[in-house]
C-alpha positions as CSV (number, residue, x, y, z in Angstrom):
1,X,61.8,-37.9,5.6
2,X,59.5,-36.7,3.0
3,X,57.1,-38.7,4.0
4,X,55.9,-36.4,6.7
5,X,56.1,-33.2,4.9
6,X,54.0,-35.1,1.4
7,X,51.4,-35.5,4.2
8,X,50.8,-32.3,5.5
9,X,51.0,-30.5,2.1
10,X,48.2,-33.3,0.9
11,X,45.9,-32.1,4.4
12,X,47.3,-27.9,3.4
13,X,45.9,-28.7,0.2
14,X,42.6,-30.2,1.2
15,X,42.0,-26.9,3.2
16,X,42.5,-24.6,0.9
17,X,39.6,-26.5,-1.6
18,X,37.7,-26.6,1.8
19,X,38.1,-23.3,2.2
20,X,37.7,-22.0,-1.7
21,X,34.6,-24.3,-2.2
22,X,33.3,-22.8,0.8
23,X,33.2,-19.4,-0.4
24,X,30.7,-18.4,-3.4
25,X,32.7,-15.7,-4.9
26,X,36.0,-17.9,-5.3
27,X,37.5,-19.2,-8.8
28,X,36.8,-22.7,-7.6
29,X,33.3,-22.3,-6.9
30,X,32.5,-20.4,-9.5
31,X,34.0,-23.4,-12.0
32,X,31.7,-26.1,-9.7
33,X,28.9,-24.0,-10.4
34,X,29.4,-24.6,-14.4
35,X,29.3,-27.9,-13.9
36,X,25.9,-28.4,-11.7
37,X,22.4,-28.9,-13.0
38,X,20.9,-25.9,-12.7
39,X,18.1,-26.0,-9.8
40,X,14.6,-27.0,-11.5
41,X,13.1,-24.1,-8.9
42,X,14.1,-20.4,-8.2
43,X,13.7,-20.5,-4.8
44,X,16.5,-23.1,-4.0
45,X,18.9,-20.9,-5.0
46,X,20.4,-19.3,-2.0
47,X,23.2,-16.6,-3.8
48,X,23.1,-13.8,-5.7
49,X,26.2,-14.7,-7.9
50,X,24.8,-18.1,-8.8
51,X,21.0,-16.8,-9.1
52,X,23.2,-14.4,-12.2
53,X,24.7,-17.5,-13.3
54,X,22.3,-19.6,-14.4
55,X,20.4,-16.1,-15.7
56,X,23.1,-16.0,-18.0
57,X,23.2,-19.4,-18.8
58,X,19.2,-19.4,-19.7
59,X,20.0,-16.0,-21.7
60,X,22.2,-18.1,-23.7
61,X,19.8,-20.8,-24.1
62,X,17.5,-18.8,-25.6
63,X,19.7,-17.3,-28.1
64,X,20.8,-20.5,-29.2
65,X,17.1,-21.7,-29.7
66,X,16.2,-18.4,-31.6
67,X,19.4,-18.8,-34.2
68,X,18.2,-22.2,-34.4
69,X,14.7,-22.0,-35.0
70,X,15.2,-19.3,-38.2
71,X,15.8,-22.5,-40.6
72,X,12.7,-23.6,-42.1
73,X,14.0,-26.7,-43.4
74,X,14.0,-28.6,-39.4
75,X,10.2,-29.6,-40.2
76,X,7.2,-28.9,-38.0
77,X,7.5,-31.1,-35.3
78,X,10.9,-29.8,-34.9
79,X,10.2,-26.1,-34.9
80,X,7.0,-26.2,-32.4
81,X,9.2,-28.1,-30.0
82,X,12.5,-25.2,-30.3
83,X,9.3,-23.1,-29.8
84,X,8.1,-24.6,-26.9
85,X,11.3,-25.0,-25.3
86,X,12.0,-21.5,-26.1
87,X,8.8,-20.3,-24.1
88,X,9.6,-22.7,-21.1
89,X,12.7,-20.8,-20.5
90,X,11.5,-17.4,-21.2
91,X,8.9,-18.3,-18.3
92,X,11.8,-19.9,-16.4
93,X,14.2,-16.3,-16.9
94,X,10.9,-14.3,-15.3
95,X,11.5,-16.6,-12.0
96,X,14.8,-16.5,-12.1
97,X,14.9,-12.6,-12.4
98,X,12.0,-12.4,-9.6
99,X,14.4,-14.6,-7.5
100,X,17.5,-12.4,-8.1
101,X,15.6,-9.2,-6.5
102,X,14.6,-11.2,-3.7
103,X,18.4,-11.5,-3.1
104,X,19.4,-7.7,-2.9
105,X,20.1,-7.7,-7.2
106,X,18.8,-5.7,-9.8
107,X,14.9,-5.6,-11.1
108,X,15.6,-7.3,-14.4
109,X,12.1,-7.8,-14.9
110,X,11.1,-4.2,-14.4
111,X,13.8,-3.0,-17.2
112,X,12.9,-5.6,-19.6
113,X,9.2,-4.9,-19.4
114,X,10.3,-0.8,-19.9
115,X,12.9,-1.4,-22.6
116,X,10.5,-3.6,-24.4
117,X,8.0,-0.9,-24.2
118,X,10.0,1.7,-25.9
119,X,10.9,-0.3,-29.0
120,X,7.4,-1.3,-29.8
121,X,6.7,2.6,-29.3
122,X,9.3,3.3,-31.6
123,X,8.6,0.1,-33.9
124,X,12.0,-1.5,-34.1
125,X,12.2,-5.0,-34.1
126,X,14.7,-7.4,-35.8
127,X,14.9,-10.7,-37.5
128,X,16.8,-13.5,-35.0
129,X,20.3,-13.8,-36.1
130,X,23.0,-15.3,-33.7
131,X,24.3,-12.2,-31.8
132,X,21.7,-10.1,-31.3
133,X,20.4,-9.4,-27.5
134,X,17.4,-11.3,-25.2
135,X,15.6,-8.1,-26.1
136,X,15.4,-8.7,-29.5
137,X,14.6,-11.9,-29.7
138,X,12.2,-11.6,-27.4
139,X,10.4,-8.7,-29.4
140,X,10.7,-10.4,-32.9
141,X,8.5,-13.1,-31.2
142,X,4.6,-12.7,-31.8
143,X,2.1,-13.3,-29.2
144,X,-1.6,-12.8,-28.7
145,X,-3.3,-11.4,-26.3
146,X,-5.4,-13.8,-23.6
147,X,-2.5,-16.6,-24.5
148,X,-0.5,-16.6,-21.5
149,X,2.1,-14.6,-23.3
150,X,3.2,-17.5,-25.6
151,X,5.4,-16.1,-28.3
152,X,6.1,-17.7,-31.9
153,X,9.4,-17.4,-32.8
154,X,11.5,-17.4,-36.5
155,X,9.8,-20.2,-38.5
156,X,7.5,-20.9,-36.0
157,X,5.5,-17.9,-37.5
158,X,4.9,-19.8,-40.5
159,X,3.2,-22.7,-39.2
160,X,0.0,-24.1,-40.7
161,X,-2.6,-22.3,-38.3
162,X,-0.3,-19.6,-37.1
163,X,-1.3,-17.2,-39.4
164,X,-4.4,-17.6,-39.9
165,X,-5.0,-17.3,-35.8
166,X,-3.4,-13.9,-35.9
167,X,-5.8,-13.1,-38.5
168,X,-8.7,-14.1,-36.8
169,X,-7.7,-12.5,-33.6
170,X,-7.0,-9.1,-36.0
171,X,-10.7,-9.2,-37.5
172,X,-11.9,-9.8,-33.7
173,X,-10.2,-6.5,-33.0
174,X,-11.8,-4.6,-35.7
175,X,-15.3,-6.3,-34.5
176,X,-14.7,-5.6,-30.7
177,X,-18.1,-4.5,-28.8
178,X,-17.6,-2.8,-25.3
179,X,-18.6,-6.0,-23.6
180,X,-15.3,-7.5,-24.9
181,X,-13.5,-5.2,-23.6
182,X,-13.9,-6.5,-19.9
183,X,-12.6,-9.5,-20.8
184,X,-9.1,-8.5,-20.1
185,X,-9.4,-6.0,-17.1
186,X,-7.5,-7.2,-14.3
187,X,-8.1,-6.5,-10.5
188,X,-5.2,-3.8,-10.8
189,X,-7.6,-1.9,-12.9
190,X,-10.0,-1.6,-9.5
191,X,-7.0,-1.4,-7.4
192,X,-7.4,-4.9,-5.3
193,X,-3.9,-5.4,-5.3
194,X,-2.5,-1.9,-4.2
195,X,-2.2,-3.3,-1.1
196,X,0.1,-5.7,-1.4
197,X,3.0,-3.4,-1.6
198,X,2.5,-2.1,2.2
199,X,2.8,1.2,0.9
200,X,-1.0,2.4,0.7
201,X,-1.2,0.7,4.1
202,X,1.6,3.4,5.7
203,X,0.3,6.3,4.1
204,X,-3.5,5.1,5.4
205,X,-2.3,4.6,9.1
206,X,-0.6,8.4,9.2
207,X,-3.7,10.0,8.3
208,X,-5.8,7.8,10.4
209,X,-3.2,8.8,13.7
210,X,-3.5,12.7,12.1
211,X,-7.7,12.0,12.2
212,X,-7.6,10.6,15.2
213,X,-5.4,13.3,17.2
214,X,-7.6,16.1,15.8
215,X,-11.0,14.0,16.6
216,X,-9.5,14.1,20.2
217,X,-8.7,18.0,20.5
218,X,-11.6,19.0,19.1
219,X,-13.7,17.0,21.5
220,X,-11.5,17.8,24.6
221,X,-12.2,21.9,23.3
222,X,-15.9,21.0,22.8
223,X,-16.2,19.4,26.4
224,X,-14.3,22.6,27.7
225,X,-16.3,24.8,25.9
226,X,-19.8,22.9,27.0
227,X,-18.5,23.3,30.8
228,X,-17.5,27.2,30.9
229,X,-20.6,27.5,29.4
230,X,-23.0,25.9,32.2
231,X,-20.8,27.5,34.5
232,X,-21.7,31.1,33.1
233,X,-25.7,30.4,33.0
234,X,-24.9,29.2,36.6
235,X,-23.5,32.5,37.7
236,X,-26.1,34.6,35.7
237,X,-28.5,32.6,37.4
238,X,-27.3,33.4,40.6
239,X,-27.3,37.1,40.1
240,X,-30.6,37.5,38.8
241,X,-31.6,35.8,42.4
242,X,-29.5,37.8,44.1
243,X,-31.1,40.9,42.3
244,X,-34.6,40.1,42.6
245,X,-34.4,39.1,46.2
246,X,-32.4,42.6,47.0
247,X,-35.1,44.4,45.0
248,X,-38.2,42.7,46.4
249,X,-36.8,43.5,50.1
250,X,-35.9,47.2,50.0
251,X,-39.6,47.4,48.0
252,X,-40.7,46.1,50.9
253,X,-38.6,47.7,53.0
254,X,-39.7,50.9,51.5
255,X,-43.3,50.2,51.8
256,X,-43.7,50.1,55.8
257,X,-41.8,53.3,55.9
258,X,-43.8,55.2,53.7
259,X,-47.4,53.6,55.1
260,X,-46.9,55.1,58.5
261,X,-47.9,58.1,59.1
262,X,-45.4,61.0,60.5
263,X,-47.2,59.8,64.2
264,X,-46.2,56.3,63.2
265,X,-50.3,55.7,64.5
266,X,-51.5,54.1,61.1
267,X,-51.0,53.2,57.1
268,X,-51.7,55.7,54.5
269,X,-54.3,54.9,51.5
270,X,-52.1,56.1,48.8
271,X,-49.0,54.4,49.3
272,X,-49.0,51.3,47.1
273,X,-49.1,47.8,48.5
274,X,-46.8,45.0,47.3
275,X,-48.6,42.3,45.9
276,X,-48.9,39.0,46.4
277,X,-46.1,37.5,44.4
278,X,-43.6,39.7,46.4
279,X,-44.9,38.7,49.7
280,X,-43.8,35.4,49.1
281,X,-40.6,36.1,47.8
282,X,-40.0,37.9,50.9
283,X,-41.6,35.2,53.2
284,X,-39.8,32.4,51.5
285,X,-36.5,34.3,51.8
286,X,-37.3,34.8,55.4
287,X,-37.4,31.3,56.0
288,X,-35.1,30.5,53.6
289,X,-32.8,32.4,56.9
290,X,-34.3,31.0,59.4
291,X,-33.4,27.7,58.3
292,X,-30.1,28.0,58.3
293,X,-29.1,30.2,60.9
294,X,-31.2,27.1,63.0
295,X,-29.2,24.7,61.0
296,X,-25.6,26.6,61.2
């Protein structure tokens, strides 16, 4: 009889792992995750929750290397490879915080750079003892500039050569011609890379529409404008014809009336005769009617 029932609780009881390994946020999963290799690249990681994880866990890393590289006594060999290892996995935490605001988290790298930032503006930086944050361990580590951002950490600092390369690159500083200073400008400094954000690009497309709307309405009112004004030469045109033609013919009118005499028999000398230019203003006119009373 128990047979049955040990069988279905052994398939209830592969469901519920099923189900629990299944699900990212569960007790199981999270305990799986502890034991797994963490992935060699960011970008395989497909949650937020485990993208944290191994954050943490490379957080931890790091501590570890910077309590153990204080002691002097591990020999060189020893303390350039904790070095090393501990500047692969700061370069490792920077993907791994790029890879966790790809997923919806927080900027980690953004805050790091800012609180960094305002502790070398205030000057407060720490010797590496076991405890003490990723930001401080990070800021007791010396770097140069043009290096790639490699950082000597504890002991490491004392190395043969170490020292002496910070003092050359401090006496290069002192010594620094303007030419030099071009050596470190990046394309950020002529704004090739504001682009990239999409941001510039918005703002750029709104004014072009705005440009490109007003471009329109002042040519549609300059077309307008160019129209009503042919149409107002065309009309005072037209009157002055109308004008001239009215006052050539009563002049002309006038003229036959007053060269008759009261016997209407003949022409007087001194009324004046219209000259030539009128006559054939008045003859054109005259056919001018002709014409179309023929062609109506």
């Amino acid at each position: 009889m128990a047979r049955p029932e040990e069988k279905a609780q052994a398939m209830l009881n592969k469901w519920v792992r099923m189900r629990d390994e299944s699900d990212p946020n569960s007790q199981l999963s999270r305990q799986l995750r502890t034991r797994q290799k963490r992935p060699h690249l960011a970008s395989q990681c497909e949650h937020l929750s485990d993208a944290l994880h191994y954050r943490n866990q490379i957080i931890r890393e790091i501590t570890e290397g910077v309590r153990k590289i204080q002691n002097a006594g591990l020999g060189e060999h020893a303390i350039r490879d904790l070095n090393d290892g501990i500047n692969k996995l700061i370069r490792e935490k920077y993907h791994w915080n790029r890879r966790i605001k790809e997923l919806g988290g927080k900027d980690y790298n953004k805050e790091e750079r800012k609180a960094m930032a305002q502790a070398a503006s205030q000057e407060q930086g720490g010797a590496g003892i076991e405890g003490v944050s990723l930001l401080d361990d990070q800021q007791q580590g010396l770097s140069l500039k043009g290096s790639g951002g490699y950082r000597y950490f504890g002991a490491a600092k004392d190395l043969p050569g170490v020292r002496e390369l910070f003092a050359r690159h401090a006496a290069k500083i002192t010594k620094r011609k303007r030419g030099d200073v071009y050596k470190y400008i990046t394309p950020d400094y002529y704004g090739l890379r504001d682009e990239e954000d999409g941001v510039l690009l918005e703002l750029e497309h709104d004014l072009a529409v705005r440009g490109q709307k007003k471009l329109r309405e002042f040519r549609d009112a300059y077309a307008n404008d160019v129209v009503e004004r042919k149409q107002q030469q065309q009309q005072e045109e037209g009157q002055k014809k109308s004008t001239t033609t009215s006052q050539s013919h009563e002049l002309y009118c006038t003229d036959e009336s007053d060269g008759e005499d009261e016997d209407g028999t003949g022409i007087d000398a001194t009324v004046a005769v219209p000259s030539q230019e009128v006559v054939a203003q008045v003859l054109l006119e005259k056919k001018k009617e002709a014409l179309l009373s023929r062609f109506a």
